[in-house]
PyMOL Python script that loads the backbone (N, CA, C, O; Angstrom):
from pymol import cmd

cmd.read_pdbstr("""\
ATOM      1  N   UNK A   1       0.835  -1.193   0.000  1.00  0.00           N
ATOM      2  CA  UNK A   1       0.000   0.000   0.000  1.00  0.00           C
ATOM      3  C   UNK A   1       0.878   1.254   0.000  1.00  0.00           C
ATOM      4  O   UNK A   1       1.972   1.240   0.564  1.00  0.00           O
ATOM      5  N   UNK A   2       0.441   2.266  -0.584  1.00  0.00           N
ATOM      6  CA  UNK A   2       1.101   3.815  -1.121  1.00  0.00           C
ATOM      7  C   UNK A   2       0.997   4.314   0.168  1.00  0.00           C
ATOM      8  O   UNK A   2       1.885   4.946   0.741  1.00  0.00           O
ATOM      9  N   UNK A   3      -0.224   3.992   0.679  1.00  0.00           N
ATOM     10  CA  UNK A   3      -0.505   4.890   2.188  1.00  0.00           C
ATOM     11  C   UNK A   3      -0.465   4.103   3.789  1.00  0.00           C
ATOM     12  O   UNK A   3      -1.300   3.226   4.014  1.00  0.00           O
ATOM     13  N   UNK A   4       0.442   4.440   4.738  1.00  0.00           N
ATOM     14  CA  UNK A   4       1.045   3.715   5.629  1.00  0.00           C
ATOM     15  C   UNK A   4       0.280   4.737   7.168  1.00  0.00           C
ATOM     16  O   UNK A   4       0.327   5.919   7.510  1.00  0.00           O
ATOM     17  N   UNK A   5      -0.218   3.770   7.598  1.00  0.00           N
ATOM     18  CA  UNK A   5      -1.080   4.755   8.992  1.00  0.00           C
ATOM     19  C   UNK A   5      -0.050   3.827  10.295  1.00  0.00           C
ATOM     20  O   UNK A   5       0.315   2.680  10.553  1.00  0.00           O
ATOM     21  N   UNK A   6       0.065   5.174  10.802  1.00  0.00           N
ATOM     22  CA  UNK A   6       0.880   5.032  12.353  1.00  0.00           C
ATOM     23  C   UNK A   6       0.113   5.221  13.283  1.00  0.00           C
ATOM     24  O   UNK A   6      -1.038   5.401  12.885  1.00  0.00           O
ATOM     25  N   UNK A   7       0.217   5.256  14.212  1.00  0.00           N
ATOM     26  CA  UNK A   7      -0.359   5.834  15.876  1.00  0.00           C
ATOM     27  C   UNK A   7      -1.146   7.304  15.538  1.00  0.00           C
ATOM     28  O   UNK A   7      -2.354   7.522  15.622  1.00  0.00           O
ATOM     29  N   UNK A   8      -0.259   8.071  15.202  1.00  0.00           N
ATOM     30  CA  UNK A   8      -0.776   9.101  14.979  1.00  0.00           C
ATOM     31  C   UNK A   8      -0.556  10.301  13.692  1.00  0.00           C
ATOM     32  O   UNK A   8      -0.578  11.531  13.635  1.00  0.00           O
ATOM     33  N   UNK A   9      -0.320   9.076  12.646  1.00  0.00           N
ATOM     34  CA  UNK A   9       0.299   9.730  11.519  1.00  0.00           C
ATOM     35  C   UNK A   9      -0.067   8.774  10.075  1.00  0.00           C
ATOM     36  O   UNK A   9      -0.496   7.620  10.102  1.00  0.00           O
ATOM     37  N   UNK A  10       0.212   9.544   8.899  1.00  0.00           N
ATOM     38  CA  UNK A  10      -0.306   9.141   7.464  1.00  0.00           C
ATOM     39  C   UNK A  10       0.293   9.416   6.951  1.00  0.00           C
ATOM     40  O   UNK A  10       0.455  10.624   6.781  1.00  0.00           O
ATOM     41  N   UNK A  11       1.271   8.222   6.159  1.00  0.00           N
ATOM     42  CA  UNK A  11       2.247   8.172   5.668  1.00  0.00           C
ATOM     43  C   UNK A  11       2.237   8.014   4.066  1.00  0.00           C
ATOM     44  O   UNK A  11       2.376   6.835   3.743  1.00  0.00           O
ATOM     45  N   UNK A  12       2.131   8.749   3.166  1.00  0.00           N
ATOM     46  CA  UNK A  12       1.851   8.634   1.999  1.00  0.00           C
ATOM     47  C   UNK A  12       3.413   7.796   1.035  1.00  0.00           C
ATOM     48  O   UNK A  12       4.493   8.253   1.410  1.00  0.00           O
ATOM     49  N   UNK A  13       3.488   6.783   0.012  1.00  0.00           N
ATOM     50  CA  UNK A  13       4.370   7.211  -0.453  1.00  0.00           C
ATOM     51  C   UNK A  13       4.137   6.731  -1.925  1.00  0.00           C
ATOM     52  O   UNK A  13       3.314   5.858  -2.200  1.00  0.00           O
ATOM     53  N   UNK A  14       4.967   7.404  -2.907  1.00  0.00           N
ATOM     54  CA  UNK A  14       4.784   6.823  -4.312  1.00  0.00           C
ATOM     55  C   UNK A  14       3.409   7.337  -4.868  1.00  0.00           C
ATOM     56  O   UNK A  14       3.026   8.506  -4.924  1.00  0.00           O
ATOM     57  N   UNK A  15       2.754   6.199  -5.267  1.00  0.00           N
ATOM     58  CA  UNK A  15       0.811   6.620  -5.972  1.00  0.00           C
ATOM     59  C   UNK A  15       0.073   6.038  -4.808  1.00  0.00           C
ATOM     60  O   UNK A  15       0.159   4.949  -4.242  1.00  0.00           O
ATOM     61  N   UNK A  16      -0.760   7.205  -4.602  1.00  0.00           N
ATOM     62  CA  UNK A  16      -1.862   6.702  -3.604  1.00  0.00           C
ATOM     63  C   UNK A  16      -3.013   6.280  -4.562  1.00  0.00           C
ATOM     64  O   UNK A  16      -3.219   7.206  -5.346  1.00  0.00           O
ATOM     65  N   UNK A  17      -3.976   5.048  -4.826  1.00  0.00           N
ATOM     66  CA  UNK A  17      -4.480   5.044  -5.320  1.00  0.00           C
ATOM     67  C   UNK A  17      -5.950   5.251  -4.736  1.00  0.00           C
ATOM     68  O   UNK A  17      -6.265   5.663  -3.619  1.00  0.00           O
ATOM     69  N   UNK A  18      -6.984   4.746  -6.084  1.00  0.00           N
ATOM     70  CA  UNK A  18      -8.255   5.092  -5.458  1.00  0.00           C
ATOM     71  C   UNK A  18      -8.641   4.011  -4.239  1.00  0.00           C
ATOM     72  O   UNK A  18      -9.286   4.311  -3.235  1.00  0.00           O
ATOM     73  N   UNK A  19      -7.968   2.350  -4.628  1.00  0.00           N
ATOM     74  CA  UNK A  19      -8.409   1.724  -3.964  1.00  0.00           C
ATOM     75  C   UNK A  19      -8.126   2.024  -2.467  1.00  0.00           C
ATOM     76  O   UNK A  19      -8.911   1.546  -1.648  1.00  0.00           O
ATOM     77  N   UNK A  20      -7.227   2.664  -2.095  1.00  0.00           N
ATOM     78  CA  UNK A  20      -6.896   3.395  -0.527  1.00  0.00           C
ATOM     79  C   UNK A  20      -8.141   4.224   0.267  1.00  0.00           C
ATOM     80  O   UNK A  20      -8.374   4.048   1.463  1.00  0.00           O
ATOM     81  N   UNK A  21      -9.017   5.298  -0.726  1.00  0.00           N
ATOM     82  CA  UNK A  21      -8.988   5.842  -0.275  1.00  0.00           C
ATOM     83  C   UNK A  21     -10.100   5.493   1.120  1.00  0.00           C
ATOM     84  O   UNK A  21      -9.684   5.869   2.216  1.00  0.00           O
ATOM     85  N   UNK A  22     -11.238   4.913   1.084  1.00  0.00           N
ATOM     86  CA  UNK A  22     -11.618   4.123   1.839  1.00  0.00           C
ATOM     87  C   UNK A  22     -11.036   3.627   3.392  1.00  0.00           C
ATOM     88  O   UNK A  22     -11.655   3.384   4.427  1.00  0.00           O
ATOM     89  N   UNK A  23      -9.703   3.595   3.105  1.00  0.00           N
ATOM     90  CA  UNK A  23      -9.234   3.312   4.449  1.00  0.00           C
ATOM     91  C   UNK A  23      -8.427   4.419   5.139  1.00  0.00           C
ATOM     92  O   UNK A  23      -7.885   4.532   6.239  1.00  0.00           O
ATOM     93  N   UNK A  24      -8.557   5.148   4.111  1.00  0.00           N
ATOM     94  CA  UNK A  24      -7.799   6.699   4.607  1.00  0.00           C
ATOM     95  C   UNK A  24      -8.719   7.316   5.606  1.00  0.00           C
ATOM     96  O   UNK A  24      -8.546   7.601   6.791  1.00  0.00           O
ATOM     97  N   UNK A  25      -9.979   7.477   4.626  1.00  0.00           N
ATOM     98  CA  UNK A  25     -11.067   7.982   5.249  1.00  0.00           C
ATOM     99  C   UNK A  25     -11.213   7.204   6.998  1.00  0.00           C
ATOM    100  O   UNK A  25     -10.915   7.882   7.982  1.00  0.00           O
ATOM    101  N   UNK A  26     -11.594   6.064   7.107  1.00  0.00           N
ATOM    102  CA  UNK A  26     -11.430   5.035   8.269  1.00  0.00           C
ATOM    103  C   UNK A  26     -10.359   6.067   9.130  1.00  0.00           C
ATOM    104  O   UNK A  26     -10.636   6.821  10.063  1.00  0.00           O
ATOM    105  N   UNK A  27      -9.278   5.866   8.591  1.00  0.00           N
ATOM    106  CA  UNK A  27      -8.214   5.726   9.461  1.00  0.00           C
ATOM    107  C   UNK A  27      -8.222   7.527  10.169  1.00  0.00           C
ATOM    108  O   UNK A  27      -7.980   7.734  11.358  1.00  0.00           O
ATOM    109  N   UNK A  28      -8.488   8.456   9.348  1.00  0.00           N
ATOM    110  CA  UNK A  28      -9.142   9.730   9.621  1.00  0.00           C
ATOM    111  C   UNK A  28     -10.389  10.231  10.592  1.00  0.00           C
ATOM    112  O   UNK A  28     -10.488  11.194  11.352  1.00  0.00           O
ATOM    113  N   UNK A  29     -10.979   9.537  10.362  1.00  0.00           N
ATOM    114  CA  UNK A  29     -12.345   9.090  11.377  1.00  0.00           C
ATOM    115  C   UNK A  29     -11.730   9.178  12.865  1.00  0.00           C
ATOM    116  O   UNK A  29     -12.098   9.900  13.793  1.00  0.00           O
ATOM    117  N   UNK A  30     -10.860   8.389  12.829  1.00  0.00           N
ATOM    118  CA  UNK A  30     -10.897   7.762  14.015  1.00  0.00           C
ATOM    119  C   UNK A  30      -9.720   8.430  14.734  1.00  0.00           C
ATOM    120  O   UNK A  30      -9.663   8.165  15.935  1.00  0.00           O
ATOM    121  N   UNK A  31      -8.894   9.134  14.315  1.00  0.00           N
ATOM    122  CA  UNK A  31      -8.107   9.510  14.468  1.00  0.00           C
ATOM    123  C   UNK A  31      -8.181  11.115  13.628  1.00  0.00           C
ATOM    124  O   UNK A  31      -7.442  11.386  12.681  1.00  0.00           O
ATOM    125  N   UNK A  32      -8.882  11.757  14.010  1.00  0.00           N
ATOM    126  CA  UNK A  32      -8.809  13.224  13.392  1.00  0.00           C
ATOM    127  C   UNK A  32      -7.452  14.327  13.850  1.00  0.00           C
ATOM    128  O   UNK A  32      -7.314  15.481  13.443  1.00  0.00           O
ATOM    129  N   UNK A  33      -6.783  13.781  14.552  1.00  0.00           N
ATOM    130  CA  UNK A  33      -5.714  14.798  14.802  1.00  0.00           C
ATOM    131  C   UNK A  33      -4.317  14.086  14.242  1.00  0.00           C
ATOM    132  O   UNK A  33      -3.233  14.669  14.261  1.00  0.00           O
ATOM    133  N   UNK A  34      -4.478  12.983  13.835  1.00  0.00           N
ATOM    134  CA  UNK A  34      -3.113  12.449  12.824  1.00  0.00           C
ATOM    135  C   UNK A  34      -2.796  13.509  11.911  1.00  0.00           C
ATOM    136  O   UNK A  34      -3.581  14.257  11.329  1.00  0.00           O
ATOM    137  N   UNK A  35      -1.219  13.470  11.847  1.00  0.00           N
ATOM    138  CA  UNK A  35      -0.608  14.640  11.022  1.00  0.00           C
ATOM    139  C   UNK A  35      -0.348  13.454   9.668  1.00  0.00           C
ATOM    140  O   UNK A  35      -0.240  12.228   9.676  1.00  0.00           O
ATOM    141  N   UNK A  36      -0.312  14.530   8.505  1.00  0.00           N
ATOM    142  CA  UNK A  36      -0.327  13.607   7.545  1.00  0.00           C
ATOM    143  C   UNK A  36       1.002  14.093   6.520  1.00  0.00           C
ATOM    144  O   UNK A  36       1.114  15.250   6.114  1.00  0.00           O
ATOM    145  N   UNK A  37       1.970  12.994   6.191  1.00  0.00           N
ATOM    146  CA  UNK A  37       3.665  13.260   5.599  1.00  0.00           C
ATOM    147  C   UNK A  37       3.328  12.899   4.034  1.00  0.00           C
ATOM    148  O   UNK A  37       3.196  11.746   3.622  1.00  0.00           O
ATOM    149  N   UNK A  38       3.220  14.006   3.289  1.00  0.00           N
ATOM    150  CA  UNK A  38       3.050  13.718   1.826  1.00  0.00           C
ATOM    151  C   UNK A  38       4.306  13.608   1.708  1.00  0.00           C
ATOM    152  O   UNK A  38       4.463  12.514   1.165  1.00  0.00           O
ATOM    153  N   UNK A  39       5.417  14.126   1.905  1.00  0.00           N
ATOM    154  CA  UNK A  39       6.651  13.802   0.862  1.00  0.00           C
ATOM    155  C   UNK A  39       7.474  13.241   0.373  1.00  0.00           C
ATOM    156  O   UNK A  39       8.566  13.631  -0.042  1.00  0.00           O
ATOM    157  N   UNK A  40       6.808  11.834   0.384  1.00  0.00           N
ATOM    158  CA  UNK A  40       7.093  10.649  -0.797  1.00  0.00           C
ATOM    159  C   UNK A  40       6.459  10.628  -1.724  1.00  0.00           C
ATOM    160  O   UNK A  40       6.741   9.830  -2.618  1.00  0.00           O
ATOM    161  N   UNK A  41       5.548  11.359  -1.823  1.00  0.00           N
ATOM    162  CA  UNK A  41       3.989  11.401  -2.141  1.00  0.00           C
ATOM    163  C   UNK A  41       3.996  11.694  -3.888  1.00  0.00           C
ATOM    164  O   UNK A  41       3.593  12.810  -4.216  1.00  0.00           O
ATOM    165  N   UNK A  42       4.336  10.959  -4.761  1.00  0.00           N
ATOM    166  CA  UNK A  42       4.187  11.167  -6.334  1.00  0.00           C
ATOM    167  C   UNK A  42       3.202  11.636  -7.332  1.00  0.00           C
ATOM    168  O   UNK A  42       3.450  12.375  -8.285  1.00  0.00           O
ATOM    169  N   UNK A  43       1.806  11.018  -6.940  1.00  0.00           N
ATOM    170  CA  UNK A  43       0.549  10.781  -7.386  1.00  0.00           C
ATOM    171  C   UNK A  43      -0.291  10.183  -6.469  1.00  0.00           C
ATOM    172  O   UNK A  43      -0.357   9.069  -5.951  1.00  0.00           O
ATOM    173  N   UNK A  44      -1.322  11.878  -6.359  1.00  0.00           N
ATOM    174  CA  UNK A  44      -2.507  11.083  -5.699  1.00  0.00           C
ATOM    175  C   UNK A  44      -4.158  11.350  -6.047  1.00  0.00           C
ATOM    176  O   UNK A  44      -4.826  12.371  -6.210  1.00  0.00           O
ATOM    177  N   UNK A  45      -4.382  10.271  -6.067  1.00  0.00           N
ATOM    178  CA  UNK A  45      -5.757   9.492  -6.738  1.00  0.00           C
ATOM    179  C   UNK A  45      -6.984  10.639  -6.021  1.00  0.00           C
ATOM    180  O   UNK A  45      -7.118  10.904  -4.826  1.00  0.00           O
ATOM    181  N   UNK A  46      -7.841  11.218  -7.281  1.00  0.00           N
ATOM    182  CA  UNK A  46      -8.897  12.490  -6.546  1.00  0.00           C
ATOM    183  C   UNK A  46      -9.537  11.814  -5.914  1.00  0.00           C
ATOM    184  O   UNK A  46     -10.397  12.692  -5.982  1.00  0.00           O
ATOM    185  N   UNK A  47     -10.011  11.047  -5.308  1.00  0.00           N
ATOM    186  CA  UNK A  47     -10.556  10.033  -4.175  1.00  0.00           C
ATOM    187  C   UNK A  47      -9.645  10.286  -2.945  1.00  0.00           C
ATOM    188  O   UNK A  47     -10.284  10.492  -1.913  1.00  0.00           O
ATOM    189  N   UNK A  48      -8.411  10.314  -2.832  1.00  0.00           N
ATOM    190  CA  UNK A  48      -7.727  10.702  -1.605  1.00  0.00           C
ATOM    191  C   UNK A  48      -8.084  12.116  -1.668  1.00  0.00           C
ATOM    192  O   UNK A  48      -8.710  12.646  -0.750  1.00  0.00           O
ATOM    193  N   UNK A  49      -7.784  12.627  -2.511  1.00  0.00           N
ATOM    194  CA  UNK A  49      -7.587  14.272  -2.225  1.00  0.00           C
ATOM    195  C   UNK A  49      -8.810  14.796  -1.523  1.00  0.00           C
ATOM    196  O   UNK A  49      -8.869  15.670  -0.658  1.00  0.00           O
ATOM    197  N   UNK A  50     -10.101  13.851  -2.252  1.00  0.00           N
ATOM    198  CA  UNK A  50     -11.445  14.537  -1.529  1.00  0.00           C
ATOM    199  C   UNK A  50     -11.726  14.263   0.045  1.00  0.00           C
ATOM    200  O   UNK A  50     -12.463  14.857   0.832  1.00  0.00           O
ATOM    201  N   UNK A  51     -10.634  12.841   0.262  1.00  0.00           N
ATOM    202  CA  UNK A  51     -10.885  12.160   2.015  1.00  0.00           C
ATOM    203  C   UNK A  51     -10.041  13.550   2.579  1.00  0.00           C
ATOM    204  O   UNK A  51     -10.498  14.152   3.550  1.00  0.00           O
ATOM    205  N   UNK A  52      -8.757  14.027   1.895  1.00  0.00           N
ATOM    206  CA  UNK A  52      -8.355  15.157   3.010  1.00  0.00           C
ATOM    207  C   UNK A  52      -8.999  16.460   2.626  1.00  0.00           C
ATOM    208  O   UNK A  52      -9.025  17.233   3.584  1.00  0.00           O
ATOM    209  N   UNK A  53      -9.517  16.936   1.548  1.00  0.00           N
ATOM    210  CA  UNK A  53     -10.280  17.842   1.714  1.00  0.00           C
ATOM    211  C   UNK A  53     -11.653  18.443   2.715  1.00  0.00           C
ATOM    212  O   UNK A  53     -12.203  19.533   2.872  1.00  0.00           O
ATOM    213  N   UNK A  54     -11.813  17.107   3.237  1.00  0.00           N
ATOM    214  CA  UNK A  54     -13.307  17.058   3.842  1.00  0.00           C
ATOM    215  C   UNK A  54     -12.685  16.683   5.045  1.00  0.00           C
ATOM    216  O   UNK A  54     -13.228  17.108   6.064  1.00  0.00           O
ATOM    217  N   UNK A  55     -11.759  16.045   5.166  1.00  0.00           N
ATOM    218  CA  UNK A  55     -11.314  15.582   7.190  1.00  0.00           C
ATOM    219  C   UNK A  55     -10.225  16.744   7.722  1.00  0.00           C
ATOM    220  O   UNK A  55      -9.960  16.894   8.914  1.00  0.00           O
ATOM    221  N   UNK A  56      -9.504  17.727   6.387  1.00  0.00           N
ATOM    222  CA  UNK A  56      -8.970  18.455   6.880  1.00  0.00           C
ATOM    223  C   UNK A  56      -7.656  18.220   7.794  1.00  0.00           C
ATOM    224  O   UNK A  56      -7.019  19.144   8.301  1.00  0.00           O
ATOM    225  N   UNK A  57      -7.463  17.375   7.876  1.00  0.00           N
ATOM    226  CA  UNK A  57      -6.216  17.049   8.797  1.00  0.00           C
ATOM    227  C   UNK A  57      -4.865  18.137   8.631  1.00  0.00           C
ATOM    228  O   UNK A  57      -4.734  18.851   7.637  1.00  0.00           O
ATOM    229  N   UNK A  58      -3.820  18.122   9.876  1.00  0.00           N
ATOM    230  CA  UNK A  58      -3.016  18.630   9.259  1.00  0.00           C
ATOM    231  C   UNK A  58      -1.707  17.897   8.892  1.00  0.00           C
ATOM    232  O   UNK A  58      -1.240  16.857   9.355  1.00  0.00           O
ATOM    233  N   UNK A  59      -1.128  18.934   7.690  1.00  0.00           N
ATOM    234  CA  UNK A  59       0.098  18.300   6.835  1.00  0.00           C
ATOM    235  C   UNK A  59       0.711  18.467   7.150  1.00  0.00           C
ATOM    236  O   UNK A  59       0.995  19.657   7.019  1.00  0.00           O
ATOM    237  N   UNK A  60       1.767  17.591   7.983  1.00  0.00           N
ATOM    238  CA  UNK A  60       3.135  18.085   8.232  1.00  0.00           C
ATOM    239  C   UNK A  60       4.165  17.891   6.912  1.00  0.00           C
ATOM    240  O   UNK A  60       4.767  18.865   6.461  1.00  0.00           O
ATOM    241  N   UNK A  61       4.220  17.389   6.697  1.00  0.00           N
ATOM    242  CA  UNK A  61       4.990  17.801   5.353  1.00  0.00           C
ATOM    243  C   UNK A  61       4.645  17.322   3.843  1.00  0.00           C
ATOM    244  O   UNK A  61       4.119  16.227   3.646  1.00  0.00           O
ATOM    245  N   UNK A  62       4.876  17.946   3.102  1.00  0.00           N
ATOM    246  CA  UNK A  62       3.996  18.428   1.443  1.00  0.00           C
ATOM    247  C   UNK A  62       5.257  17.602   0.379  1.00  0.00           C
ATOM    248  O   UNK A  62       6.246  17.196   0.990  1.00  0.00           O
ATOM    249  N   UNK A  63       5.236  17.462  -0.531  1.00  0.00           N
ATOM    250  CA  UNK A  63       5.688  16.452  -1.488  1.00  0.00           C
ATOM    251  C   UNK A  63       6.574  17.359  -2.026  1.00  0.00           C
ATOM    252  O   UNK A  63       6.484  18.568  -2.237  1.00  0.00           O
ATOM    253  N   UNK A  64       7.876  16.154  -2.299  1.00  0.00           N
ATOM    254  CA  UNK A  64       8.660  17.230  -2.828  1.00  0.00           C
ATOM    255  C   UNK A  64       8.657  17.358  -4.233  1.00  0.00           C
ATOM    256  O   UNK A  64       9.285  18.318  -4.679  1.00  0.00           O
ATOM    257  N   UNK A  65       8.125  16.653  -4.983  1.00  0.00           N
ATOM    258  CA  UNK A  65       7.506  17.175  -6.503  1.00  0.00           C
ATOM    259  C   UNK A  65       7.577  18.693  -6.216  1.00  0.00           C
ATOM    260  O   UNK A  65       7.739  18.782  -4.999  1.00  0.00           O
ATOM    261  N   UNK A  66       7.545  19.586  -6.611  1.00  0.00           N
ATOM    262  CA  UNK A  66       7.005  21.202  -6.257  1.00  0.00           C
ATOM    263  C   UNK A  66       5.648  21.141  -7.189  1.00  0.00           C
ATOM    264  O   UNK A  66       4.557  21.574  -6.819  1.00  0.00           O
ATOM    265  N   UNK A  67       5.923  20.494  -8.532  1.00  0.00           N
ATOM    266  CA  UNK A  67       4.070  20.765  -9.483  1.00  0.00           C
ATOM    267  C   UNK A  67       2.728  20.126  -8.229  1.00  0.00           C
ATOM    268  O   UNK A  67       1.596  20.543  -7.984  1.00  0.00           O
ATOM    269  N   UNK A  68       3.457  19.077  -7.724  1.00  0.00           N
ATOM    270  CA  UNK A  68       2.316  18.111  -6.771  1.00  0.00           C
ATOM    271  C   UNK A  68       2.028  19.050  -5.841  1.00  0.00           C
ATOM    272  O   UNK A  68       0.865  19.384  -5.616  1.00  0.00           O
ATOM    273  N   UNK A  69       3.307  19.688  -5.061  1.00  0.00           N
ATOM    274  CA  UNK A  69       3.397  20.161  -3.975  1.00  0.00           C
ATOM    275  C   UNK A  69       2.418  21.655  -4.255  1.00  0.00           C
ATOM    276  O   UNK A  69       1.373  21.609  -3.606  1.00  0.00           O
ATOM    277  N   UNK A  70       2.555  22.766  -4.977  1.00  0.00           N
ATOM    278  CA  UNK A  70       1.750  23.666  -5.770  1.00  0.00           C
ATOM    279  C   UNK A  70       0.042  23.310  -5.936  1.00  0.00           C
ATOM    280  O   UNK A  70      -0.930  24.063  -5.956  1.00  0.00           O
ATOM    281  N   UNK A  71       0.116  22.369  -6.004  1.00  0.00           N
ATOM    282  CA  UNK A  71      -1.451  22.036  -6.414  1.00  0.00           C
ATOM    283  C   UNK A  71      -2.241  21.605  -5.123  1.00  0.00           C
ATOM    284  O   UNK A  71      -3.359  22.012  -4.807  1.00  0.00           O
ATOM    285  N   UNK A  72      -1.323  20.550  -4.311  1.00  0.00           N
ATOM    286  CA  UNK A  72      -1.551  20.493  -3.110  1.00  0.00           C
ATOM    287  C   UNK A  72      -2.352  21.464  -2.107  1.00  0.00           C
ATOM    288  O   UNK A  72      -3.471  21.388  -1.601  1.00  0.00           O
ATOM    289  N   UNK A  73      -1.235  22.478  -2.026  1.00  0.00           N
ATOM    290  CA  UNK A  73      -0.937  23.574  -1.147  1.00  0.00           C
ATOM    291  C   UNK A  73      -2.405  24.682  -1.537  1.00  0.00           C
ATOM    292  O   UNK A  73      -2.864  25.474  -0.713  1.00  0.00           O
ATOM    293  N   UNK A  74      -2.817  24.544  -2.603  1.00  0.00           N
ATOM    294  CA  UNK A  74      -3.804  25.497  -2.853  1.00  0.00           C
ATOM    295  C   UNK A  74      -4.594  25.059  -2.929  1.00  0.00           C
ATOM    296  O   UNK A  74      -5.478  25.762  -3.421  1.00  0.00           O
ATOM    297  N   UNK A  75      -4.995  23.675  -2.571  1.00  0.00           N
ATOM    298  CA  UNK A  75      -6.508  23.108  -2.048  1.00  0.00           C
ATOM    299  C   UNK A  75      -6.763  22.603  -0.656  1.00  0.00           C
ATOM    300  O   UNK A  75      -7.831  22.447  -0.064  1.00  0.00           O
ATOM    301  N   UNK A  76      -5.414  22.366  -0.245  1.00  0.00           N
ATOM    302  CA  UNK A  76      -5.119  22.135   1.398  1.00  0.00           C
ATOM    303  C   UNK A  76      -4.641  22.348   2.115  1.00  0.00           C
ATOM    304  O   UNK A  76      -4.454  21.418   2.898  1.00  0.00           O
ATOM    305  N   UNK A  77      -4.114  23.541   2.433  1.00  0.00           N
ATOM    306  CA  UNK A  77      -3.456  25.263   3.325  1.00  0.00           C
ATOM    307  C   UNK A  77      -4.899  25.498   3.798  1.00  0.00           C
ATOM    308  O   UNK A  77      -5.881  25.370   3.068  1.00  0.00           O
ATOM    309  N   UNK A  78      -4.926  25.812   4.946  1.00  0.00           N
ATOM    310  CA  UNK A  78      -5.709  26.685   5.941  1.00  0.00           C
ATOM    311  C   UNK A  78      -5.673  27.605   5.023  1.00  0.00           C
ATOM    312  O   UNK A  78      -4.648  27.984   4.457  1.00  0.00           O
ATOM    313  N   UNK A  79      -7.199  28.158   4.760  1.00  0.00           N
ATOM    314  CA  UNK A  79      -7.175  29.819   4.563  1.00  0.00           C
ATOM    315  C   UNK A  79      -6.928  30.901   5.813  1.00  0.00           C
ATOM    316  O   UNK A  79      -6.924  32.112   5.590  1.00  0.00           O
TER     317      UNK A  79
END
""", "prot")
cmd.dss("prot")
cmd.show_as("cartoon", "prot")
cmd.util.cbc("prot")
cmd.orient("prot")
């Protein structure tokens, strides 16, 4: 799996796909204050993007792609 859940953390790496996102969501639920580490993070499936758009979590760190990281950042930065 692309996406790796800790104690209190979400570990993205490579392609997150759609089939994840389901357990992202889960794993978000239940754990709403997990910080979440995009920067392995290559490609990710609009099915993830919509689980953190809507649970909001925060990112501790953003992908180092900069195009990923750019696109990221302007749908999931605190206004």
């Amino acid at each position: 799996m692309a996406i790796e859940f800790k104690k209190n953390r979400v570990i993205f790496r490579d392609v997150a796909r759609v089939e994840e996102a389901e357990a992202l969501l889960e794993a978000l639920q239940k754990n709403p204050s997990a910080k979440v580490d995009l920067s392995a993070c290559t490609h990710l499936h609009t099915a993830n993007l919509q689980v953190l758009m809507v649970a909001r979590p925060s990112i501790d760190r953003w992908p180092q792609d900069p195009e990923l990281r750019t696109w990221l950042e302007a749908v999931l930065k605190p206004a």
